[in-house]
N, C-alpha and C positions, 0 to 999 in steps of 0.2 A: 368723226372729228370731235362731238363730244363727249363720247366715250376717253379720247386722246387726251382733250381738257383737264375734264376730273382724274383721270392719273396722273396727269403733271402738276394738278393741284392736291393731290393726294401726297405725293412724293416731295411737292415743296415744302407742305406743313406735316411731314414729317422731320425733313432734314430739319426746320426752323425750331419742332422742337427737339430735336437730337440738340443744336446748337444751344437753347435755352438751358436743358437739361445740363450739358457738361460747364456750363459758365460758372465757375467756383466766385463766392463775393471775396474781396478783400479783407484779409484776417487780420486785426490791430488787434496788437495786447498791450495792457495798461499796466506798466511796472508803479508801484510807489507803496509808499505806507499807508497807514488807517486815513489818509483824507484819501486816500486813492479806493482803498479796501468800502469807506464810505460809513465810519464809525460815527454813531449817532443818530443814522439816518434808521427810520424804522423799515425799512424797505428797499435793503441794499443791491437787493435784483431789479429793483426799478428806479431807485431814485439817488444812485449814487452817483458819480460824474459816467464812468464807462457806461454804466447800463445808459443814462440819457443820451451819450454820447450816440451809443448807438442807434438809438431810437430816431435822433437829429440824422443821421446818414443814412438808413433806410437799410433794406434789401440788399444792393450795393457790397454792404461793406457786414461785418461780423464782428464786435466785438469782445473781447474776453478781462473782466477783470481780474488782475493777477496781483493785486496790494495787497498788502498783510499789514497788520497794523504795532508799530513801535518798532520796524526795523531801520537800519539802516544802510548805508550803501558801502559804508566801510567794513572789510571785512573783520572788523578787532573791532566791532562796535558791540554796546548791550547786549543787543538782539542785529545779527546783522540777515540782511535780505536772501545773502549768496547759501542761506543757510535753512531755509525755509520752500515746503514742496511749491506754494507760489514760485519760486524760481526755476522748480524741475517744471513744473508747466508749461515755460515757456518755449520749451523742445519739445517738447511732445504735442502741442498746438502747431509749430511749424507756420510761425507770423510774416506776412506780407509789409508789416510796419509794426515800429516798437517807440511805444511813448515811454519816456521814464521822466517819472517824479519823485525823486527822493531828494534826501537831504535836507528835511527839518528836522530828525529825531539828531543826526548829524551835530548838530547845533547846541545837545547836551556839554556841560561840561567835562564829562567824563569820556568824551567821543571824540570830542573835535580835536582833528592831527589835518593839516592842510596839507599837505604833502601827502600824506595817507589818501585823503579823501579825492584830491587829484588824481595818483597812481592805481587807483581802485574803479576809479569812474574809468578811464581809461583802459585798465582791464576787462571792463561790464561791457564797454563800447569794441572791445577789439573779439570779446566772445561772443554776440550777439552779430558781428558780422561775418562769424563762421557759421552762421547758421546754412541748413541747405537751401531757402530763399532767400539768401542776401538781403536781410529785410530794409524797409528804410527806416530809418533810426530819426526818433525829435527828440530835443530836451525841453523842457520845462523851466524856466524858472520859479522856484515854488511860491506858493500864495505866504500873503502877508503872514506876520505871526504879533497879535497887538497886543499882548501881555503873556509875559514870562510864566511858562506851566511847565509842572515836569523835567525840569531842566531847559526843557525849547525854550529859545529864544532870538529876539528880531535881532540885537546887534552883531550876535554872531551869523546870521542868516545876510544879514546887507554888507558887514566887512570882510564876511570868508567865504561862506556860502556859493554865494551869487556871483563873484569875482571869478572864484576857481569855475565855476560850469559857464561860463560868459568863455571865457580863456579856453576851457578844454572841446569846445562848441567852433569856434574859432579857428582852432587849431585841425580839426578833424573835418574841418566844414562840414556840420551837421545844424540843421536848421533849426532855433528857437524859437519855441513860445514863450512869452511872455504873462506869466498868471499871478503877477505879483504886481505891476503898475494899473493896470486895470481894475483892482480889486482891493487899493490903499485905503480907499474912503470909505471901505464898508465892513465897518466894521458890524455893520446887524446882519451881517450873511454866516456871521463865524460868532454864535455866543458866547461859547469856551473859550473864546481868542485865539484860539489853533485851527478845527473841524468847522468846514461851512455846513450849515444846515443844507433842505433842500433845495432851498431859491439858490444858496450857492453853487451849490452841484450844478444846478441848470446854467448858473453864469458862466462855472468852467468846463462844461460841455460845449455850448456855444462858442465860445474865445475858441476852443481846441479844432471843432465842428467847420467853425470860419475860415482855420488855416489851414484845414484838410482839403476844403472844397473849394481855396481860391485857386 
């Protein structure tokens, strides 16, 4: 009989870790530009939004950051996103869930076509759920923008911006974050007025972190 024991407790922590062993964690990839990419930050593998993000979700979950910095989501933009290996990445990771963050570079004057940036996010959204995981797809609303750099800017970001991905979110029923009302009043997280420093990162890993895990 205990001979009989310890083989059926040999064989159950086997299987247990066979089980352990093939539990692949949930794969998120983080679309967006240089706030996504984590420009400014001295340590972009650790302290950008993805990397913390990841750190906030554990084992669980794998994150990959996929931001490049100055693109956009439009594809007749400056520098556009669809056009950058950050975007081949995103197939060949093969994501369980796809955050996208774009649409401040958008906000340039030489960028912004609403209608464009509509029928573009809409293509981003319809090619990302031909992926072979059907991933689950979030939008972002993107973080404040408290003084005009670069072309970026907040009026075009609250009258066009935010309107159209509110709308094409809506439309697609796909679930938003919100990383722009949470983070109005802080302006000491973002010195540039564009890029949050680190404490920022950690703010919008948290927000992002909070609505993965409710």
């Amino acid at each position: 009989i205990q001979y009989k024991m310890k083989k059926i407790t040999f064989f159950a922590l086997l299987a247990l870790l066979m089980i352990s062993c093939t539990h692949k964690p949930t794969r998120i990839v983080c679309i967006g530009d240089s706030i996504t990419e984590g420009a400014g930050i001295f340590q972009q593998n650790k302290y950008s939004y993805p990397a913390r993000l990841d750190s906030l979700l554990g084992e669980s979950f794998q994150v990959l950051n996929s931001g490049k910095g100055g693109t956009t989501l439009q594809k007749e933009g400056d520098f556009s996103y669809w056009n950058t290996k950050e975007f081949a990445n995103i197939f060949a990771f093969e994501p369980d869930m796809v955050i996208i963050k774009l649409g401040t570079n958008d906000t340039k004057p030489q960028n912004w076509n609403s209608a464009r940036f509509e029928a573009d996010y809409q293509t981003l959204i319809d090619t990302l759920k031909s992926l072979p995981n059907a991933p689950e797809i979030i939008m972002c609303i993107p973080v404040p923008v408290f003084a005009t750099q670069w072309g970026i800017n907040d009026s075009t970001l609250n009258a066009g911006v935010i309107p159209v991905i509110k709308q094409i979110a809506k439309k697609n029923k796909i679930e938003l974050i919100d990383l722009n009302t949470p983070l109005r009043d802080r302006h000491d997280l973002f010195p540039d007025h564009i890029h949050p420093n680190e404490e920022g990162t950690k703010e919008m890993a948290q927000i992002i972190a909070g609505f993965i895990k409710k």
